[in-house]
N, C-alpha and C positions, 0 to 999 in steps of 0.2 A: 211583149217588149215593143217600144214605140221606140223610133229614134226621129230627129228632124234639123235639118241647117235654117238657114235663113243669112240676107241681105239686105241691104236699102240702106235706112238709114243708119244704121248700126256695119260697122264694117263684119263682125261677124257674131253667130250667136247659133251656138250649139244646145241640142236638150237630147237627155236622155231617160227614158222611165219603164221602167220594171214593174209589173204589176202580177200579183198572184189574187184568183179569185175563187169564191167557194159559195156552188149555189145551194140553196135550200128549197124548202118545198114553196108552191104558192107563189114563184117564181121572185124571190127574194135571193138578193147578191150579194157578199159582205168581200170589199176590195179594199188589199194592204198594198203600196208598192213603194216603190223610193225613188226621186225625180234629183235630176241636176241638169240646172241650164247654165249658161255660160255666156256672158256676151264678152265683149272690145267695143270699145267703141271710141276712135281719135277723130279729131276735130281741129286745123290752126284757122285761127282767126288773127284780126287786129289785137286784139283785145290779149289775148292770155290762151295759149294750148289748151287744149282737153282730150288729155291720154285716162279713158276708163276701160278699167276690167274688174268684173265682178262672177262670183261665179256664186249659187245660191243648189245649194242639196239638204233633200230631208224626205220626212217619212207622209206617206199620201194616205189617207184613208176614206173609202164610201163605202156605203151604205145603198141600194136600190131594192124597193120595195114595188110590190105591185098592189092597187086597190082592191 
């Protein structure tokens, strides 16, 4: 399980990811997990506000083979 924040340009931006992994022989990996990040992100200008939030989750999947 990974988690991480972040700053800068985005006021904030969360992720989080769950990963289960299953090795095989030959040193071959086969990785399921499921990710969600999160950001905010506001901005006033002259121009016109910029109130964003998006938040993005789904299913991850790899593969790692050895030669």
């Amino acid at each position: 399980m990974r988690g991480n924040t972040g700053a800068g340009g985005l006021d904030s931006a969360l992720g989080l990811e769950i990963d289960f992994r299953r090795e095989f022989s030959g040193g071959n990996r086969l990785t399921l997990g499921f990710r969600a990040l999160d950001l905010d992100f506001q901005k006033s200008s002259d121009a016109a506000p910029i109130d964003l939030e998006m938040m993005f989750a789904g299913l991850t999947v790899g593969y790692t083979f050895d030669l």
